[in-house]
mmCIF file of the C-alpha atoms, coordinates in Angstrom:
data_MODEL
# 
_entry.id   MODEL 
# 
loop_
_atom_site.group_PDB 
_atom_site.id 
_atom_site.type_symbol 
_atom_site.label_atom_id 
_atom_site.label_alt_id 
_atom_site.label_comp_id 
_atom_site.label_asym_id 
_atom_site.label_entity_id 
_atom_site.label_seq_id 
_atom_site.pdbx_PDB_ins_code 
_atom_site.Cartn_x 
_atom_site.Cartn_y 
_atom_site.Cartn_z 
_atom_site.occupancy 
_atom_site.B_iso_or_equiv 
_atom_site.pdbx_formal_charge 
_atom_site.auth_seq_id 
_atom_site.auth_comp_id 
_atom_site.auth_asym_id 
_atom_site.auth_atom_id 
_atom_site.pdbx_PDB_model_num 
ATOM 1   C CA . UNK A 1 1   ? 11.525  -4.825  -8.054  1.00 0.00 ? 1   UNK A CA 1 
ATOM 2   C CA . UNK A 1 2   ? 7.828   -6.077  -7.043  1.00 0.00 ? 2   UNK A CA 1 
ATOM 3   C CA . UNK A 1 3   ? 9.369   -9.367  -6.585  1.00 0.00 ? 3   UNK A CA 1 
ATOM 4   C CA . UNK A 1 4   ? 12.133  -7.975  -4.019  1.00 0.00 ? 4   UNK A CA 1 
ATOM 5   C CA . UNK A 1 5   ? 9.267   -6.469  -2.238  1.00 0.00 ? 5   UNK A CA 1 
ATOM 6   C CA . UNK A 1 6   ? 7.935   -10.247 -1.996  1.00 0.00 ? 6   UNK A CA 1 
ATOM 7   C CA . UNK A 1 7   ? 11.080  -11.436 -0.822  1.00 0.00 ? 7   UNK A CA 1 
ATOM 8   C CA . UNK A 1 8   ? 11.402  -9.591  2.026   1.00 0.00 ? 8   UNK A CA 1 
ATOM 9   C CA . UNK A 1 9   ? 8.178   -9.470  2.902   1.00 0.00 ? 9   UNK A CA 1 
ATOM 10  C CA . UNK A 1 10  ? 6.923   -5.990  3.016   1.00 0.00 ? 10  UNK A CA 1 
ATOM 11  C CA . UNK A 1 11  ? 6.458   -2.590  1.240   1.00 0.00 ? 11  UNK A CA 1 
ATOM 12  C CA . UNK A 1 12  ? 8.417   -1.414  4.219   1.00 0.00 ? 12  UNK A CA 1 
ATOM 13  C CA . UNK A 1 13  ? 11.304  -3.347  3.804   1.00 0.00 ? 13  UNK A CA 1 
ATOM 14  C CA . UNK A 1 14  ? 11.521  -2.490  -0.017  1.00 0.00 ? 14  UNK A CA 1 
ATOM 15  C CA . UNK A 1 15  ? 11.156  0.943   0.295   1.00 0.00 ? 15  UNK A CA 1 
ATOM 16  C CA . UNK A 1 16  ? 14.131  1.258   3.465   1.00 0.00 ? 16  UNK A CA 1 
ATOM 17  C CA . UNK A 1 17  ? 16.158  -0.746  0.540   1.00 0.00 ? 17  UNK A CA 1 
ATOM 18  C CA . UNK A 1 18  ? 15.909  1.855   -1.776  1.00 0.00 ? 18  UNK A CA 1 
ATOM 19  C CA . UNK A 1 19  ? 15.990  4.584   0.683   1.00 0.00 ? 19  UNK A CA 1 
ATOM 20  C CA . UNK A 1 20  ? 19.186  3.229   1.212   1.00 0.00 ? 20  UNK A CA 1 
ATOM 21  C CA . UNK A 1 21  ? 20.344  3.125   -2.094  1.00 0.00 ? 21  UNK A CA 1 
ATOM 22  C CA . UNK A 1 22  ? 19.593  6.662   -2.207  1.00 0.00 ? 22  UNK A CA 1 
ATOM 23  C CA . UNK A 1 23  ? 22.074  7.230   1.414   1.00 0.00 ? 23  UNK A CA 1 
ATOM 24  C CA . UNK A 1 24  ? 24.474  5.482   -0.428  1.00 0.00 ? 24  UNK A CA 1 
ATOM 25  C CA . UNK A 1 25  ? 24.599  7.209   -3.382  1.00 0.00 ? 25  UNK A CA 1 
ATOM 26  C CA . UNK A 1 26  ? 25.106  10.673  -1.853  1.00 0.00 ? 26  UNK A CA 1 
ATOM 27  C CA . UNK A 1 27  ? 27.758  9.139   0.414   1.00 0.00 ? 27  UNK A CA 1 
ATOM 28  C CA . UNK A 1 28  ? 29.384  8.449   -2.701  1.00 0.00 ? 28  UNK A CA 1 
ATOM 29  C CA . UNK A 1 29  ? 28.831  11.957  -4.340  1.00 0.00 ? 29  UNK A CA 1 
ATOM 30  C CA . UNK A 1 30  ? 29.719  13.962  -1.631  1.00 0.00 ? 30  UNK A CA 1 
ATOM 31  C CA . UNK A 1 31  ? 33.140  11.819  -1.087  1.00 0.00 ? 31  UNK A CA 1 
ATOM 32  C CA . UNK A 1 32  ? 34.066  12.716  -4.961  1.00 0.00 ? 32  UNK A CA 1 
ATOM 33  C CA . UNK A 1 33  ? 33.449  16.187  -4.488  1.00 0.00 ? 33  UNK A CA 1 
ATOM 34  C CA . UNK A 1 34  ? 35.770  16.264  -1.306  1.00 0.00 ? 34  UNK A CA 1 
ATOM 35  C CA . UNK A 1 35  ? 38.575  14.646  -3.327  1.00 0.00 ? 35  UNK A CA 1 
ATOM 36  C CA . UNK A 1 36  ? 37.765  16.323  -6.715  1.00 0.00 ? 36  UNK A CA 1 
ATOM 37  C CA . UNK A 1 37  ? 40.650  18.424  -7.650  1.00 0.00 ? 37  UNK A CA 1 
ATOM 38  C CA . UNK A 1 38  ? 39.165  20.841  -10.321 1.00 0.00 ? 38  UNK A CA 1 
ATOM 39  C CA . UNK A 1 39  ? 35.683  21.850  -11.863 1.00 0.00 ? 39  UNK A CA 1 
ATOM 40  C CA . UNK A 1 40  ? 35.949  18.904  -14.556 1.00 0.00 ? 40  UNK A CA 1 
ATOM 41  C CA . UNK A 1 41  ? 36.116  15.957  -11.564 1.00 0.00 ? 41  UNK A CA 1 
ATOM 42  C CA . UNK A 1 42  ? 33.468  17.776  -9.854  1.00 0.00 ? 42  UNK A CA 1 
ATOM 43  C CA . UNK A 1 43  ? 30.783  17.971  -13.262 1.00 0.00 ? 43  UNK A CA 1 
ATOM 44  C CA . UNK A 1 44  ? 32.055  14.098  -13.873 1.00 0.00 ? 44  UNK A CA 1 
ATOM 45  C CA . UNK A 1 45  ? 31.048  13.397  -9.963  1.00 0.00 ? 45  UNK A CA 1 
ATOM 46  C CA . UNK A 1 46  ? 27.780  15.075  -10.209 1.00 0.00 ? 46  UNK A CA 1 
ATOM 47  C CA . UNK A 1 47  ? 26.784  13.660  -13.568 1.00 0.00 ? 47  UNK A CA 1 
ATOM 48  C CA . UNK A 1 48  ? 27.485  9.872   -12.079 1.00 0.00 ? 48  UNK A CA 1 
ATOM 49  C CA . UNK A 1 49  ? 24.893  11.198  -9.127  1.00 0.00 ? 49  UNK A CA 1 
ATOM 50  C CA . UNK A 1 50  ? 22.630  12.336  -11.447 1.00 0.00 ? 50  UNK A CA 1 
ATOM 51  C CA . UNK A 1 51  ? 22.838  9.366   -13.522 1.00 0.00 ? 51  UNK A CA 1 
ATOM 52  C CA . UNK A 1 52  ? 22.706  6.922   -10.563 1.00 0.00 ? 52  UNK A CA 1 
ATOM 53  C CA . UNK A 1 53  ? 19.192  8.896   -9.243  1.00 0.00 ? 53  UNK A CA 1 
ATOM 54  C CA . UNK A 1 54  ? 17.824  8.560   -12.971 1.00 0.00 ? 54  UNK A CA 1 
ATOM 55  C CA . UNK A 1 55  ? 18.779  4.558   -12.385 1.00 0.00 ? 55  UNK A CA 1 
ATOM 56  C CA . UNK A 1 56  ? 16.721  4.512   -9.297  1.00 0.00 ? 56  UNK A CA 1 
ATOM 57  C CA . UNK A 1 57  ? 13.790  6.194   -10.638 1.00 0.00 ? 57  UNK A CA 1 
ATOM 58  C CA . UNK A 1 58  ? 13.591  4.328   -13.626 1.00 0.00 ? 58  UNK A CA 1 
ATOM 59  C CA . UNK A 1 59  ? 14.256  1.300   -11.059 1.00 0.00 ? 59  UNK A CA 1 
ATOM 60  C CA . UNK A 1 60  ? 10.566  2.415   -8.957  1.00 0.00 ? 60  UNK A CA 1 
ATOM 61  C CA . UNK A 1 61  ? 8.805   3.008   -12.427 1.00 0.00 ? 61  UNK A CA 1 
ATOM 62  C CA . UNK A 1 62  ? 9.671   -0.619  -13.813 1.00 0.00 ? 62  UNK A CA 1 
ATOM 63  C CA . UNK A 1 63  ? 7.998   -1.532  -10.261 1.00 0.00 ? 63  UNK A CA 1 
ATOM 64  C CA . UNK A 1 64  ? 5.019   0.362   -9.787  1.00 0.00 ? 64  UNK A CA 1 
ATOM 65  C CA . UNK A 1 65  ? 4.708   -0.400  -13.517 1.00 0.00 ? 65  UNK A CA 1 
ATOM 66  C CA . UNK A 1 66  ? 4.493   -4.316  -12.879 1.00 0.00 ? 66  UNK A CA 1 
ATOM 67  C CA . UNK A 1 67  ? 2.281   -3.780  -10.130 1.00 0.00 ? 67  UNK A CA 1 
ATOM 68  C CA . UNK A 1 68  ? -0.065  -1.650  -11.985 1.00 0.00 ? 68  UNK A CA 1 
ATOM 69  C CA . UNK A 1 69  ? -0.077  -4.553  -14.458 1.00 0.00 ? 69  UNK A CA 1 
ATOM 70  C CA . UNK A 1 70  ? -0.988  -6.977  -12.105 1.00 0.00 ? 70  UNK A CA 1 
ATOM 71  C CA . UNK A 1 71  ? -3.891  -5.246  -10.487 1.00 0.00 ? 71  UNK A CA 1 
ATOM 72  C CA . UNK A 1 72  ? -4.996  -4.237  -13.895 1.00 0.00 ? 72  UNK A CA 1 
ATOM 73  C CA . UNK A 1 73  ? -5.331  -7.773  -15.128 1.00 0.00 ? 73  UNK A CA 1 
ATOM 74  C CA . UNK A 1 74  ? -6.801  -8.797  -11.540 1.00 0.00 ? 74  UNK A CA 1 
ATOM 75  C CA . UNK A 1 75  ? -9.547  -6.061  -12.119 1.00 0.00 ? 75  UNK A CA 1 
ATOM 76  C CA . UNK A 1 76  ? -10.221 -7.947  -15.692 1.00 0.00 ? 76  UNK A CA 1 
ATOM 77  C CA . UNK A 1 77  ? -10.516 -11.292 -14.543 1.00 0.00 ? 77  UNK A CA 1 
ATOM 78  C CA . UNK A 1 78  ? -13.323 -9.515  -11.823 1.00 0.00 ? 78  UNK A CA 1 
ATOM 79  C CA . UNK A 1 79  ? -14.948 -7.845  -14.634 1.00 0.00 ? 79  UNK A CA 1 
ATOM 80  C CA . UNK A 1 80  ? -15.047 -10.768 -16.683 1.00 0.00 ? 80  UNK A CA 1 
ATOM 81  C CA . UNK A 1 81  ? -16.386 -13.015 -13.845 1.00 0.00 ? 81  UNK A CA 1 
ATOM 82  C CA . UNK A 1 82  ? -18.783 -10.072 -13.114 1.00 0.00 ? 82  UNK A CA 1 
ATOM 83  C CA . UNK A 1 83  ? -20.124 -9.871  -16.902 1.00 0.00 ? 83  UNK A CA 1 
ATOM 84  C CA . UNK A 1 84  ? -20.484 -13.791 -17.209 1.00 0.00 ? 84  UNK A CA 1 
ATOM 85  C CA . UNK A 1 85  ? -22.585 -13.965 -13.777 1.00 0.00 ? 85  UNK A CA 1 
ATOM 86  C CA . UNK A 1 86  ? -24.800 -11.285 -15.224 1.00 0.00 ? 86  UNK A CA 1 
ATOM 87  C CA . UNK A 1 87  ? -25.244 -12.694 -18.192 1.00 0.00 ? 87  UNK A CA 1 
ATOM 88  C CA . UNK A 1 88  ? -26.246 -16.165 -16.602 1.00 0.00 ? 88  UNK A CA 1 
ATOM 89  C CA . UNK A 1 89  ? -28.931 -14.633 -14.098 1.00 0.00 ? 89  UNK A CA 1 
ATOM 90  C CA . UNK A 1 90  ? -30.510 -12.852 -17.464 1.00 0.00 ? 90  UNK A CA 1 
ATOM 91  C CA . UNK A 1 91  ? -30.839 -16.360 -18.862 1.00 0.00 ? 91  UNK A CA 1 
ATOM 92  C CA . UNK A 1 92  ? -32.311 -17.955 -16.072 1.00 0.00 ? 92  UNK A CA 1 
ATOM 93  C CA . UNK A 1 93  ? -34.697 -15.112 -15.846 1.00 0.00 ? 93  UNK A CA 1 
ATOM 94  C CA . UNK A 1 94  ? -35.530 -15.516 -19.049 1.00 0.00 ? 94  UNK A CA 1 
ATOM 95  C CA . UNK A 1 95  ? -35.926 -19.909 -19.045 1.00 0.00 ? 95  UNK A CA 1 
ATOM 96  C CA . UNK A 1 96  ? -39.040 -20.981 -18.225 1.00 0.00 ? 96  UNK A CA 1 
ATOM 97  C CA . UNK A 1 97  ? -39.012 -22.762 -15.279 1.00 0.00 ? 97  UNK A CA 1 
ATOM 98  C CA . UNK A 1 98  ? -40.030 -26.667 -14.735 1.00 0.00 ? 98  UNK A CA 1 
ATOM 99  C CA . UNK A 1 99  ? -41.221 -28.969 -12.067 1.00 0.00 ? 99  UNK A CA 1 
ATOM 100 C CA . UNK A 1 100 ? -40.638 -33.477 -11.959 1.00 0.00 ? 100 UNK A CA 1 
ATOM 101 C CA . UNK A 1 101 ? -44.153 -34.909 -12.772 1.00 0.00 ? 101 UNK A CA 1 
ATOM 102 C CA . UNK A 1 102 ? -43.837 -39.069 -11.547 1.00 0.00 ? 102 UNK A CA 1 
ATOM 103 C CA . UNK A 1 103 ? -46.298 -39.712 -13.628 1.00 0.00 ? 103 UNK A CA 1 
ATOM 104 C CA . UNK A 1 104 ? -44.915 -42.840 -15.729 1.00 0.00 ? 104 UNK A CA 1 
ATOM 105 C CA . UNK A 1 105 ? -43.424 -44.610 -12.959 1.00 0.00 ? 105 UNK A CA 1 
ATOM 106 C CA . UNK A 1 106 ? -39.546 -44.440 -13.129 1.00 0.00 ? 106 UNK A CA 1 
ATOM 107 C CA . UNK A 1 107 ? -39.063 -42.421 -15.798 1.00 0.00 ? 107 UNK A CA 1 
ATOM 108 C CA . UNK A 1 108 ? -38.967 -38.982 -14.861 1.00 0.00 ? 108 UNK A CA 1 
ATOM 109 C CA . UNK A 1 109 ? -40.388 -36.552 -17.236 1.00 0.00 ? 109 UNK A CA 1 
ATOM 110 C CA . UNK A 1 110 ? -40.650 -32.672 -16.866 1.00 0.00 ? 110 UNK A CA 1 
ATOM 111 C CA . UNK A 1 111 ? -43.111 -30.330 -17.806 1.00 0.00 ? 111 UNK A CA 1 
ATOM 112 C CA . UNK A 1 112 ? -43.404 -27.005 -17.822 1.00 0.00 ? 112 UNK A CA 1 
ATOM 113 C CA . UNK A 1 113 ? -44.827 -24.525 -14.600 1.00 0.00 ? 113 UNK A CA 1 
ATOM 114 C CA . UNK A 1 114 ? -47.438 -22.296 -15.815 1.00 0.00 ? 114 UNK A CA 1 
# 
């Protein structure tokens, strides 16, 4: 569902989809119940709705579910970047720190700054 959302572009879009779906479905309920002709056709009509609804909300929780997973692993990678950058300062806190001496002509040697 998070990639239909992609598709058309927008949160918007995807939830006037399912809002739809939604229209749709109690079109489709009420119509049974206006040509159900006894109390059996009218339980069978409303346990399609029912089932249908439990669809669409299982549907949304697949989504949100994928989404969540996303940012989740998103939030990681940040961490992870965080923790290595952190670690990295801490060892070039920690290095002593050097300067070129041009002492021997071409070579270049370093030596530590005291």
């Amino acid at each position: 569902m998070a990639k239909e959302a992609k598709e058309t572009g927008s949160v918007r879009d995807w939830t006037a989809k399912h809002a739809g779906k939604h229209v749709s479905a109690a079109k489709t309920y009420l119509q049974k119940l206006g040509q159900a002709e006894d109390m059996h056709d009218r339980l069978h009509a409303h346990a399609e709705f029912v089932h249908k609804h439990v669809e669409m909300c299982h549907e949304r929780a697949k989504a949100l579910s994928d989404v969540v997973a996303a940012a989740s692993s998103f939030i990681g990678a940040c961490v992870s970047v965080l923790h290595v950058n952190k670690n990295l300062r801490g060892i070039a806190r920690k290095s002593p720190t050097h300067e070129k001496s041009h002492e021997e002509g071409r070579k270049q040697h370093w030596k530590t700054a005291l």
